[in-house]
PDB file of N, CA, C and O in Angstrom:
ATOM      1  N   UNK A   1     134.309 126.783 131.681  1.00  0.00           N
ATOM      2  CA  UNK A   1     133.386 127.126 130.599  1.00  0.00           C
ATOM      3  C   UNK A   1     133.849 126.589 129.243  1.00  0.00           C
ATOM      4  O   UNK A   1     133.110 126.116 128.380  1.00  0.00           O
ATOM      5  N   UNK A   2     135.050 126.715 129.184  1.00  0.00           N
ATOM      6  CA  UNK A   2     135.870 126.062 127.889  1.00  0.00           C
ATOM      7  C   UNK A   2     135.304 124.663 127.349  1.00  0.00           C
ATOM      8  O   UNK A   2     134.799 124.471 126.243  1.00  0.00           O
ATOM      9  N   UNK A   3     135.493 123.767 128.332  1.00  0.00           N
ATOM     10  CA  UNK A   3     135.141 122.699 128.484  1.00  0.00           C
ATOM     11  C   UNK A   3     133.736 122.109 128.237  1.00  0.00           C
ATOM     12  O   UNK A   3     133.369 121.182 127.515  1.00  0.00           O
ATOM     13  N   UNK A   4     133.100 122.899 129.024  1.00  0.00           N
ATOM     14  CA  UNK A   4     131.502 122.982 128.857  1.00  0.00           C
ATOM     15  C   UNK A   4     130.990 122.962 127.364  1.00  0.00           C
ATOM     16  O   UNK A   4     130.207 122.180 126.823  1.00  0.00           O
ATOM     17  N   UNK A   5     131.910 124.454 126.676  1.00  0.00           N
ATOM     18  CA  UNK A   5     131.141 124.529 125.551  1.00  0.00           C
ATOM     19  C   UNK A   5     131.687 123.480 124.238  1.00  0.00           C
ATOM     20  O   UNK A   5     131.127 123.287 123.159  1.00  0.00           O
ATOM     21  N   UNK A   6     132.893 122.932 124.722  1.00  0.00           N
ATOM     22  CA  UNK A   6     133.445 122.150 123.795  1.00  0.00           C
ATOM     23  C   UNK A   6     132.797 120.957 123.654  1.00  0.00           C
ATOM     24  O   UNK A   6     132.506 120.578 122.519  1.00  0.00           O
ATOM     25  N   UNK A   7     132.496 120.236 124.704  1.00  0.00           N
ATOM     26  CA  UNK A   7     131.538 119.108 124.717  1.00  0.00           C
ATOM     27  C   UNK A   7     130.317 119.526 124.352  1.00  0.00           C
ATOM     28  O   UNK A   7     129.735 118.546 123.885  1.00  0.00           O
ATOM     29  N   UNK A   8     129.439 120.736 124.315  1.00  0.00           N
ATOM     30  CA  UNK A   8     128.207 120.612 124.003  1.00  0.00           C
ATOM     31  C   UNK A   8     128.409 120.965 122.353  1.00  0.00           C
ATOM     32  O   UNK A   8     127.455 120.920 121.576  1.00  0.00           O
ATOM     33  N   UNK A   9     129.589 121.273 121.990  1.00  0.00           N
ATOM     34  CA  UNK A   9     129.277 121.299 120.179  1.00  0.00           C
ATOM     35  C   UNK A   9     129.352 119.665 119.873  1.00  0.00           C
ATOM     36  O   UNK A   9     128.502 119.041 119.237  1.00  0.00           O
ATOM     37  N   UNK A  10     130.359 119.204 120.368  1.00  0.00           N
ATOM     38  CA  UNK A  10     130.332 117.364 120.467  1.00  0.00           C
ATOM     39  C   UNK A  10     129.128 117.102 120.495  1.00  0.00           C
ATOM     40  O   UNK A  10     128.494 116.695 119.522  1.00  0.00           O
ATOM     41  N   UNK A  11     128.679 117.302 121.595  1.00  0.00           N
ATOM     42  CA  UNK A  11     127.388 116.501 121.947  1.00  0.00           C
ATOM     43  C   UNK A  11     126.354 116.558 121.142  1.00  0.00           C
ATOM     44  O   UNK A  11     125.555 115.623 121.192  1.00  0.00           O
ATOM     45  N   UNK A  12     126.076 117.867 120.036  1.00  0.00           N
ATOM     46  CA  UNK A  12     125.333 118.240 119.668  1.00  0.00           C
ATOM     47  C   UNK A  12     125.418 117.565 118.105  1.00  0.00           C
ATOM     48  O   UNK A  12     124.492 117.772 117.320  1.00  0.00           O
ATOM     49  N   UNK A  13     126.396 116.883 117.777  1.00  0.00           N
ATOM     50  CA  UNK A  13     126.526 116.002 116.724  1.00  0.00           C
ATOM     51  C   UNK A  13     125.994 114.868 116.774  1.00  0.00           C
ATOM     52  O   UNK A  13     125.920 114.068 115.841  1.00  0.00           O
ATOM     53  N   UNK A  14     125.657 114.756 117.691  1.00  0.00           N
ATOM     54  CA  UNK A  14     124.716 113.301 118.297  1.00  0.00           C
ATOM     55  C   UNK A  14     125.922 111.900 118.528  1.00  0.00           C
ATOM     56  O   UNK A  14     125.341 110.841 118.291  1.00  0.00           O
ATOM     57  N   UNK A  15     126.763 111.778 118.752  1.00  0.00           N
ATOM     58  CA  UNK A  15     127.739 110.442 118.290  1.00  0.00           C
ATOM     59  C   UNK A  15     127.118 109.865 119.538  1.00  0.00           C
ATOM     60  O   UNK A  15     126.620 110.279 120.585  1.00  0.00           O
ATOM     61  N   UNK A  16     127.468 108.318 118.738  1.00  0.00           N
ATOM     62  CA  UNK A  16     127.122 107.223 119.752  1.00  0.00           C
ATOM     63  C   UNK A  16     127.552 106.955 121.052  1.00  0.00           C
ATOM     64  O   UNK A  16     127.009 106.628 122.108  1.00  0.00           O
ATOM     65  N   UNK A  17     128.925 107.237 120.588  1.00  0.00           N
ATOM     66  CA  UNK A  17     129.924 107.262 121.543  1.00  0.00           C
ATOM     67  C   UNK A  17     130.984 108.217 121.358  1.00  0.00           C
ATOM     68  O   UNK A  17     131.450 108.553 120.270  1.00  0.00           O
ATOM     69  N   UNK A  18     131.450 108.769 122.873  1.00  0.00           N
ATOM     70  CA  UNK A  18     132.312 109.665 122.634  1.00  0.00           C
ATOM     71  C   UNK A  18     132.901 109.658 124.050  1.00  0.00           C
ATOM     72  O   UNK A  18     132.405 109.849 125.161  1.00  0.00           O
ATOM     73  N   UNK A  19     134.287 109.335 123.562  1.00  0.00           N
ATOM     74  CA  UNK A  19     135.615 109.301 124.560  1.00  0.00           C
ATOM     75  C   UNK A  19     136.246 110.450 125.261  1.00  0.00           C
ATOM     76  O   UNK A  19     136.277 111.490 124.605  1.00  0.00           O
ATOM     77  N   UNK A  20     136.702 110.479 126.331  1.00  0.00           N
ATOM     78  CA  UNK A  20     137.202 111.651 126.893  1.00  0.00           C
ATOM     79  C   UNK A  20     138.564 111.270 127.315  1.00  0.00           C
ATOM     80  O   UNK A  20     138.816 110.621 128.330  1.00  0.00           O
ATOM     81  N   UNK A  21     139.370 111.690 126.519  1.00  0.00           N
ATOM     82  CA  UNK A  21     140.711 111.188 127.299  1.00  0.00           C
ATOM     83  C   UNK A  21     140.871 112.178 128.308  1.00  0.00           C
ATOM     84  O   UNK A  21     140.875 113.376 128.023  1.00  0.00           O
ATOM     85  N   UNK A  22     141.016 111.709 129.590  1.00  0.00           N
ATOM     86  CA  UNK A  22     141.727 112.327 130.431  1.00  0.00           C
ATOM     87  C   UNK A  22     143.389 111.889 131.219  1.00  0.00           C
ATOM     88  O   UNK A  22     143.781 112.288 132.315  1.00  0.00           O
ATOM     89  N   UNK A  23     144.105 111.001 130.289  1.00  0.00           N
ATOM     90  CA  UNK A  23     145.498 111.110 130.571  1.00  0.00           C
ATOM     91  C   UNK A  23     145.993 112.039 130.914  1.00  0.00           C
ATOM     92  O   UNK A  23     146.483 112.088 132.043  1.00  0.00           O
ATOM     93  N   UNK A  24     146.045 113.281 129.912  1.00  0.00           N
ATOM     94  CA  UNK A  24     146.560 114.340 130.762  1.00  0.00           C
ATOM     95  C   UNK A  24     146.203 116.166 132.193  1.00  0.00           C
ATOM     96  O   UNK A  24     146.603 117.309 132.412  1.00  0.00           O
ATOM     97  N   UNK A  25     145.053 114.958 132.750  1.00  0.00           N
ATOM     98  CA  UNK A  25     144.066 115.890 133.370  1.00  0.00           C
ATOM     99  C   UNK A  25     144.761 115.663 134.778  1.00  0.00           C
ATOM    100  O   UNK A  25     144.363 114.548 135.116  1.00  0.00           O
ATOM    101  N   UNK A  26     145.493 116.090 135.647  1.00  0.00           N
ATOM    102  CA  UNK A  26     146.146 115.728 136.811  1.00  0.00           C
ATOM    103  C   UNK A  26     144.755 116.198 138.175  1.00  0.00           C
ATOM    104  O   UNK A  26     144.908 116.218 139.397  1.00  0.00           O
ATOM    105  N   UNK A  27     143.785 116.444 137.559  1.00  0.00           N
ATOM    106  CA  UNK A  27     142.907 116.672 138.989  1.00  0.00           C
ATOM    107  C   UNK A  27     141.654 117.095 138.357  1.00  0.00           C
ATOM    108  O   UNK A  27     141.665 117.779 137.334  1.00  0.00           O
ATOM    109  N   UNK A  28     140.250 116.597 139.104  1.00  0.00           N
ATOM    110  CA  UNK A  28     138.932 117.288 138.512  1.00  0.00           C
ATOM    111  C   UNK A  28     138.320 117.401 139.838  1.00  0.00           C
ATOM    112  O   UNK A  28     138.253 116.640 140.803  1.00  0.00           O
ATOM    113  N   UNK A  29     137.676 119.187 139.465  1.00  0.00           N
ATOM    114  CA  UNK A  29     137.033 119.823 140.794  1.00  0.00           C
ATOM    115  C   UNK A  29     135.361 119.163 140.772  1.00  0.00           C
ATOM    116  O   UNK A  29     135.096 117.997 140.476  1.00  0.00           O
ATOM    117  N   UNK A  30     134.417 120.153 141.133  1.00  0.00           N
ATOM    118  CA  UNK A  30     133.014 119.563 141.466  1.00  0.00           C
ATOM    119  C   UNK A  30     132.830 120.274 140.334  1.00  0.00           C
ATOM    120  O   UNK A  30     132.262 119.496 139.568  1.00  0.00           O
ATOM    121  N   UNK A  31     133.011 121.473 139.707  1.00  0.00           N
ATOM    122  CA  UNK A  31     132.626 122.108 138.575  1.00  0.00           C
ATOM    123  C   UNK A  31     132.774 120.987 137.099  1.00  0.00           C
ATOM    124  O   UNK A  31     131.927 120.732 136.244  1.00  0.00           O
ATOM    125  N   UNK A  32     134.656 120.329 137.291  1.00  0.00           N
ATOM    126  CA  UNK A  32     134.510 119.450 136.276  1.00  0.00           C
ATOM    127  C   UNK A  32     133.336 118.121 135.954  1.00  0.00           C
ATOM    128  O   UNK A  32     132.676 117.649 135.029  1.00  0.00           O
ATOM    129  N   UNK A  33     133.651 117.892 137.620  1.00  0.00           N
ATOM    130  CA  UNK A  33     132.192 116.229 137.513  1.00  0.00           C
ATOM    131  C   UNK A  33     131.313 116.752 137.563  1.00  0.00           C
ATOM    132  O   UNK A  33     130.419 115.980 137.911  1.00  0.00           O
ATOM    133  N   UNK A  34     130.844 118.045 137.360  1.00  0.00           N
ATOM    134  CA  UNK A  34     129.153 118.288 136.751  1.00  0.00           C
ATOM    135  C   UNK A  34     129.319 118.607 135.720  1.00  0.00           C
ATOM    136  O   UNK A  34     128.243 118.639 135.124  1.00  0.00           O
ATOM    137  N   UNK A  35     130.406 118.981 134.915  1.00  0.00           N
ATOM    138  CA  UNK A  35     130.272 119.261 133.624  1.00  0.00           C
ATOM    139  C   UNK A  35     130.396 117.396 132.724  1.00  0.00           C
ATOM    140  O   UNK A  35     129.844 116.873 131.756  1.00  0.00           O
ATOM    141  N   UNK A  36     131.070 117.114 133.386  1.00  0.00           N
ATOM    142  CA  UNK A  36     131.015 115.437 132.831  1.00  0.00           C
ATOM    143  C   UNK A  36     129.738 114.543 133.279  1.00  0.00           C
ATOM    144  O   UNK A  36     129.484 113.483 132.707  1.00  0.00           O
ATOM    145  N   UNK A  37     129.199 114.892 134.010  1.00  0.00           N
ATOM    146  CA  UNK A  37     128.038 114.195 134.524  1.00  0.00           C
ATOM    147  C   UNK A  37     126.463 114.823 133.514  1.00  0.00           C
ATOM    148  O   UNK A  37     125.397 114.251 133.288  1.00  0.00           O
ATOM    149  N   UNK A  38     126.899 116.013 133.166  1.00  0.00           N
ATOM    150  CA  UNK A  38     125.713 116.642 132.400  1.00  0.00           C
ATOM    151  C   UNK A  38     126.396 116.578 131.047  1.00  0.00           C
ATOM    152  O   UNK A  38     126.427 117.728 130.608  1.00  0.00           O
ATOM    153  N   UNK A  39     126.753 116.037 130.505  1.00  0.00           N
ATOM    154  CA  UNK A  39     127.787 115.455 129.259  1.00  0.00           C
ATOM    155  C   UNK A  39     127.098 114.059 129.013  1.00  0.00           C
ATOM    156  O   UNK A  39     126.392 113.691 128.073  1.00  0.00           O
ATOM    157  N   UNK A  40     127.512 113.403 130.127  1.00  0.00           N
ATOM    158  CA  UNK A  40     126.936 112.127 129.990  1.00  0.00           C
ATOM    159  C   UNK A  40     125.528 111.549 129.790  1.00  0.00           C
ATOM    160  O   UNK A  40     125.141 110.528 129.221  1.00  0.00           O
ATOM    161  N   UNK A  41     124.661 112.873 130.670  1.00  0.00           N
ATOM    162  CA  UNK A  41     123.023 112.469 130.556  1.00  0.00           C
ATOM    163  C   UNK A  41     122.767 112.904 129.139  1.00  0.00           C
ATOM    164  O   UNK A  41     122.631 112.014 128.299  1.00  0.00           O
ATOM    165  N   UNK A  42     122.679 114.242 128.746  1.00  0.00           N
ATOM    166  CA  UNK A  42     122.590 114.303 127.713  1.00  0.00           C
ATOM    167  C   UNK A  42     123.027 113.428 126.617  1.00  0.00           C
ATOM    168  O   UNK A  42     122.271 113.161 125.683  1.00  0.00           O
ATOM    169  N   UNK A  43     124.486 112.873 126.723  1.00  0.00           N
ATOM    170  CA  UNK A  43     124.365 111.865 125.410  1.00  0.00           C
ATOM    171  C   UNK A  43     123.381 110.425 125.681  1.00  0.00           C
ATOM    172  O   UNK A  43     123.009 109.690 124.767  1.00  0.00           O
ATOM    173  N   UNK A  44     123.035 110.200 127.267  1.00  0.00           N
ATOM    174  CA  UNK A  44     122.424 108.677 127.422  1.00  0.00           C
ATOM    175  C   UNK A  44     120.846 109.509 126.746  1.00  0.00           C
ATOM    176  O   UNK A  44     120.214 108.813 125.951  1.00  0.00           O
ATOM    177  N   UNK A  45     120.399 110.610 126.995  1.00  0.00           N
ATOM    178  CA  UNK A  45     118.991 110.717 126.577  1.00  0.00           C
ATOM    179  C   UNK A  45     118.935 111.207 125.056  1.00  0.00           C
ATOM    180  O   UNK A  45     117.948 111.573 124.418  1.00  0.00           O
ATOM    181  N   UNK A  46     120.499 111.095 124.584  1.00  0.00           N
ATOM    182  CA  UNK A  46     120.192 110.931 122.667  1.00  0.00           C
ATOM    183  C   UNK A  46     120.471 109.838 122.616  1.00  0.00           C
ATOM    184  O   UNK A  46     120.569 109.539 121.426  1.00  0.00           O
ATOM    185  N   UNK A  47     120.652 109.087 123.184  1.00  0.00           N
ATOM    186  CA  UNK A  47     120.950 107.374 122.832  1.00  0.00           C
ATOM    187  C   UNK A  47     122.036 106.822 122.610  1.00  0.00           C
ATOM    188  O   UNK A  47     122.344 105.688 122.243  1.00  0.00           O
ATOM    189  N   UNK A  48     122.885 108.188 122.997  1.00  0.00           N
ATOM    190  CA  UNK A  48     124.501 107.664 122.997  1.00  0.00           C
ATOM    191  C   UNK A  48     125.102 107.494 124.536  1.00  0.00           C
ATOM    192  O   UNK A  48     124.450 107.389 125.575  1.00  0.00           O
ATOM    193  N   UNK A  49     126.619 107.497 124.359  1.00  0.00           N
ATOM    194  CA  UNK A  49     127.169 106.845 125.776  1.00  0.00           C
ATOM    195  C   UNK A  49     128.790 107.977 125.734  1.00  0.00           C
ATOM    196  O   UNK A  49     129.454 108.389 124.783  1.00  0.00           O
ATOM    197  N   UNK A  50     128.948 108.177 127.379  1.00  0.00           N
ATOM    198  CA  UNK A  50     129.989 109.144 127.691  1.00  0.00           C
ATOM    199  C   UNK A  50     131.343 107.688 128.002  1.00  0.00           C
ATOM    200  O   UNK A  50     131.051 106.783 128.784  1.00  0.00           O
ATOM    201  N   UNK A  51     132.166 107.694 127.570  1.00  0.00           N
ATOM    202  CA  UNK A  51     133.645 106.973 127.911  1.00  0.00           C
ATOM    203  C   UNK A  51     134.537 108.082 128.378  1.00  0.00           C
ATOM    204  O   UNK A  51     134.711 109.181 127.851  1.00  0.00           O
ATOM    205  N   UNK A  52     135.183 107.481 129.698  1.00  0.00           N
ATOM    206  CA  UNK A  52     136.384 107.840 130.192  1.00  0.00           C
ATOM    207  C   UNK A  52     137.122 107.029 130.081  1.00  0.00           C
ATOM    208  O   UNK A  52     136.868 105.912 130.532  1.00  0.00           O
ATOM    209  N   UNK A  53     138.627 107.377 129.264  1.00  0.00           N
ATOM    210  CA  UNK A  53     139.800 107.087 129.206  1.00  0.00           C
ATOM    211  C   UNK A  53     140.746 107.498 130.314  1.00  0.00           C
ATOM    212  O   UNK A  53     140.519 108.559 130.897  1.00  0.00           O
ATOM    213  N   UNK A  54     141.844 106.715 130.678  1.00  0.00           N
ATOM    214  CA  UNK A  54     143.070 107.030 130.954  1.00  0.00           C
ATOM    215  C   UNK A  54     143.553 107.979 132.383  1.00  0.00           C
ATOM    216  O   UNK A  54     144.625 108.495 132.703  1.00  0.00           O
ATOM    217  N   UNK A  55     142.400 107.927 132.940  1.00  0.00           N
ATOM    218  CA  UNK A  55     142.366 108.694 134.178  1.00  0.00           C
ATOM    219  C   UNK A  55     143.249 108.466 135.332  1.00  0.00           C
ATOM    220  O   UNK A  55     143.219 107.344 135.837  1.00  0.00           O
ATOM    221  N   UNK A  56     143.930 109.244 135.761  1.00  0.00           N
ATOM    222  CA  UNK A  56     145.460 109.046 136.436  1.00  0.00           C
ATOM    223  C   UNK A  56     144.841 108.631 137.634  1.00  0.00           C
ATOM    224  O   UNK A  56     143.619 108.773 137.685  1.00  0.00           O
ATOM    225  N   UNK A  57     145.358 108.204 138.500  1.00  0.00           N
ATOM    226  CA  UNK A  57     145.184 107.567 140.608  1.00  0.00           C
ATOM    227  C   UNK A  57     144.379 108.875 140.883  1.00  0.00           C
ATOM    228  O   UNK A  57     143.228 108.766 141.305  1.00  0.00           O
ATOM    229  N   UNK A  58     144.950 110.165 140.656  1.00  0.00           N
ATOM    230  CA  UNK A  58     143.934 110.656 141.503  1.00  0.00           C
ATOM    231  C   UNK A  58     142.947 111.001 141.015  1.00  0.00           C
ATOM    232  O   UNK A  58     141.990 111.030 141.788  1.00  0.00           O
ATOM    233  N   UNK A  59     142.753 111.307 139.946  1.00  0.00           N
ATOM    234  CA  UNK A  59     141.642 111.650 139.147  1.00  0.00           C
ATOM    235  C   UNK A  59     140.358 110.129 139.647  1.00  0.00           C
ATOM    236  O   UNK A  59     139.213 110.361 140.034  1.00  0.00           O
ATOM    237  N   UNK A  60     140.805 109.025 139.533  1.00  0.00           N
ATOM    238  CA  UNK A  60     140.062 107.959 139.857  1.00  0.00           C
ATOM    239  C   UNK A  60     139.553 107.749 141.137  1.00  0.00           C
ATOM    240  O   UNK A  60     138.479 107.228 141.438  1.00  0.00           O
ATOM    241  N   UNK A  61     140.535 108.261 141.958  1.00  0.00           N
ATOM    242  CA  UNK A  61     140.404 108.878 143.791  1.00  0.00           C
ATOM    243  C   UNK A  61     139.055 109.327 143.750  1.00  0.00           C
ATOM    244  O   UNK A  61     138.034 108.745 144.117  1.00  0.00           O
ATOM    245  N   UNK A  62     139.242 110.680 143.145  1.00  0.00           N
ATOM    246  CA  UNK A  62     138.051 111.862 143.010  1.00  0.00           C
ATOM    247  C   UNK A  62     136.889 111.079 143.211  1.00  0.00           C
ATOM    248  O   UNK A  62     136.132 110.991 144.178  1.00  0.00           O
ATOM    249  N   UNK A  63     136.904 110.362 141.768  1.00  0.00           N
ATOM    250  CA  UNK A  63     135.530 109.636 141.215  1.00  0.00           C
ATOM    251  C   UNK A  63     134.847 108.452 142.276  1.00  0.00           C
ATOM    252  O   UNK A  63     133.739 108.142 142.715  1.00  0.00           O
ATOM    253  N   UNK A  64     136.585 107.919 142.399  1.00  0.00           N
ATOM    254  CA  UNK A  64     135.550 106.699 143.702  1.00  0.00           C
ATOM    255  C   UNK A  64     135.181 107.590 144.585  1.00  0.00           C
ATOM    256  O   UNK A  64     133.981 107.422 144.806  1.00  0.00           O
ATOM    257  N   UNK A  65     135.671 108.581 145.291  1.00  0.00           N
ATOM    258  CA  UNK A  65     135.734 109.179 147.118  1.00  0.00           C
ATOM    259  C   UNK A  65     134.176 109.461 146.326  1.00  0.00           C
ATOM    260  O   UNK A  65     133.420 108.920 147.132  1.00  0.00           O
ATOM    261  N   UNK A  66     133.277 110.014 145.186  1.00  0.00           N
ATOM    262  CA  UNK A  66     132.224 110.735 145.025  1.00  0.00           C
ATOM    263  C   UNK A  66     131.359 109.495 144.707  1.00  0.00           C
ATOM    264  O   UNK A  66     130.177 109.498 144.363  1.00  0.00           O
ATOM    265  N   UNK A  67     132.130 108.491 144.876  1.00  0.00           N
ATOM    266  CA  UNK A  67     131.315 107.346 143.765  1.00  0.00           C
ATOM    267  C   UNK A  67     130.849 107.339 142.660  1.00  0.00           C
ATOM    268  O   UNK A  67     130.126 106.378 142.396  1.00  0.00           O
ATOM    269  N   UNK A  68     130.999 108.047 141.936  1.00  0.00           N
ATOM    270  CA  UNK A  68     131.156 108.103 140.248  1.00  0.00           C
ATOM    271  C   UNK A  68     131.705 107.294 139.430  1.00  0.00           C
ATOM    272  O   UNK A  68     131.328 107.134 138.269  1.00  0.00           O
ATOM    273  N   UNK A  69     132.721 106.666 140.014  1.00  0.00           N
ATOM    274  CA  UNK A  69     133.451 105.561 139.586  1.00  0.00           C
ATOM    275  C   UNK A  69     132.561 104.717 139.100  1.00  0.00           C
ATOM    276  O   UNK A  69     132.724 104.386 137.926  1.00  0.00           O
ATOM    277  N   UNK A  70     131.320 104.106 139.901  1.00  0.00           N
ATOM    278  CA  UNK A  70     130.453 103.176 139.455  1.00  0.00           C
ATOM    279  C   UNK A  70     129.553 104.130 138.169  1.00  0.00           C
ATOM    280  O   UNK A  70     129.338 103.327 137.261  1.00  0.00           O
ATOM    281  N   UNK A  71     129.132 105.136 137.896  1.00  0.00           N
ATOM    282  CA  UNK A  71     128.440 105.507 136.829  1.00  0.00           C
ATOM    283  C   UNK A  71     128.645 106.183 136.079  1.00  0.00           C
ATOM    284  O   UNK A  71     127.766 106.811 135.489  1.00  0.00           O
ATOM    285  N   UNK A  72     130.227 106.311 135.787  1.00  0.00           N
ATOM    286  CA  UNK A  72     131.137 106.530 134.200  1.00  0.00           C
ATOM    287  C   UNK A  72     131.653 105.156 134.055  1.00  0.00           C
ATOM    288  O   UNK A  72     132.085 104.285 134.810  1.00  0.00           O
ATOM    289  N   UNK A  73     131.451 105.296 132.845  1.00  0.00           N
ATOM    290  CA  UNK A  73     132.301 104.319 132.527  1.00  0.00           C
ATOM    291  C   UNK A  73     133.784 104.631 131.963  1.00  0.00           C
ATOM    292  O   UNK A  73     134.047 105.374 131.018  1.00  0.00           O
ATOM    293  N   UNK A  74     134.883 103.743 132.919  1.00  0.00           N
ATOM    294  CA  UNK A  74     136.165 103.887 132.882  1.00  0.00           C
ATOM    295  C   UNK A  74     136.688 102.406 132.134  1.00  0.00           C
ATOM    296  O   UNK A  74     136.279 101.244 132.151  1.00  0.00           O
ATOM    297  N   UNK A  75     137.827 103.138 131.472  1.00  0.00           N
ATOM    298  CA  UNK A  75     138.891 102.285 130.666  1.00  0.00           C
ATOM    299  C   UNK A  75     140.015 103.309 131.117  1.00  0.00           C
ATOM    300  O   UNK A  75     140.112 104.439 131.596  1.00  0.00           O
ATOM    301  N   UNK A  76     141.042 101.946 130.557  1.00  0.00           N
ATOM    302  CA  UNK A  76     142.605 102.457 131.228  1.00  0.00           C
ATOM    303  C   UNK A  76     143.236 103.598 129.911  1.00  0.00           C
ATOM    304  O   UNK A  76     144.050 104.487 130.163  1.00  0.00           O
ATOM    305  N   UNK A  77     142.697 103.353 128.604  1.00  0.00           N
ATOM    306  CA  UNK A  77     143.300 103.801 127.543  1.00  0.00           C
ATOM    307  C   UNK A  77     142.328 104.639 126.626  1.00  0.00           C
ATOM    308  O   UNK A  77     141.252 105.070 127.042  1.00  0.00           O
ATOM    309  N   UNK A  78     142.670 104.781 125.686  1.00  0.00           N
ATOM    310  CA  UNK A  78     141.639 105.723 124.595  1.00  0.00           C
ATOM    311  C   UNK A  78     141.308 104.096 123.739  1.00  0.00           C
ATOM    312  O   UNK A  78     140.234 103.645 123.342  1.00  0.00           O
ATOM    313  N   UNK A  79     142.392 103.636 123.689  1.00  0.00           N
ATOM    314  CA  UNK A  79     142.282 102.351 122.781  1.00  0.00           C
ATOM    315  C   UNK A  79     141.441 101.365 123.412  1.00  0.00           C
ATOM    316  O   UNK A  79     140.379 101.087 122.855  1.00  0.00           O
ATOM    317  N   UNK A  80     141.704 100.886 124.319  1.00  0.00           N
ATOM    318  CA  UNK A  80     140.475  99.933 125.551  1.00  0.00           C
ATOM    319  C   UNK A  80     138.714 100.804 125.211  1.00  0.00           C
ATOM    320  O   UNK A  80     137.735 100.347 124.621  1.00  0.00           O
ATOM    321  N   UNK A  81     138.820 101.491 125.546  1.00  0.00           N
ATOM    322  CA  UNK A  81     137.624 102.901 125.013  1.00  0.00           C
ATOM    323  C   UNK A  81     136.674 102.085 123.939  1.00  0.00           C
ATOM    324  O   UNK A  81     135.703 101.330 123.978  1.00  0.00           O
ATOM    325  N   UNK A  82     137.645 102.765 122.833  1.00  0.00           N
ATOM    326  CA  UNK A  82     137.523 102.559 121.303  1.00  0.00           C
ATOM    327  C   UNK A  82     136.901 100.762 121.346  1.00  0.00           C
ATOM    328  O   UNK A  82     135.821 100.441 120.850  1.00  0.00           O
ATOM    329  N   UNK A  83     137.593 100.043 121.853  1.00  0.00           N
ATOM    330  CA  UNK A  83     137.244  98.601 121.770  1.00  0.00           C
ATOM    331  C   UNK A  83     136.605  98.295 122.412  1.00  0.00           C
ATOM    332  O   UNK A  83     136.595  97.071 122.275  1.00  0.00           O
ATOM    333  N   UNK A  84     135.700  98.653 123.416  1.00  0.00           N
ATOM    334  CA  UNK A  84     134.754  98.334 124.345  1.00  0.00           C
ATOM    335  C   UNK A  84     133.765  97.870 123.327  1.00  0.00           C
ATOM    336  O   UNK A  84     133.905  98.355 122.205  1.00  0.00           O
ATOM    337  N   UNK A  85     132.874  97.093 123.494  1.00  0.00           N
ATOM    338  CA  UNK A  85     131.238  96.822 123.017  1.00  0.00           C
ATOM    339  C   UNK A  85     130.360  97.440 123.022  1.00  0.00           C
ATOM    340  O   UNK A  85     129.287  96.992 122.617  1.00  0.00           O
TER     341      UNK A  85
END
């Protein structure tokens, strides 16, 4: 819930873009990838975009085994992130 409500005050600022570091996230359940997946629609239907940073082997596991991998967008860093186009 923490999580949930922290991103929806984010979200609710409207930013274009907004990064999620998860360097130090060692695992995400089905509760987390729906809270990141309903993070993400909401910012694509204000016209902004969800970035994942820094996501450790298994965290990236998760995402491919669910295939999510293909519809977040991942970078290795916060900085790669930041510099994307």
């Amino acid at each position: 819930p923490e999580m949930r409500v922290s991103l929806r005050e984010l979200i609710d600022q409207k930013p274009k873009r907004l990064v999620i570091d998860l360097s130090r996230v060692p695992y995400v359940d089905s509760s987390g990838l729906a809270v990141l997946i309903g993070a993400m629609q909401s910012l694509e239907h204000q016209g902004g975009e969800l970035l994942l940073a820094g996501a450790r082997e298994t965290v990236r596991l998760i995402l491919a085994t669910a295939r999510l991998d293909e519809y977040f967008k991942l970078f290795p860093s916060v900085d790669a992130a930041l510099a994307a186009p």
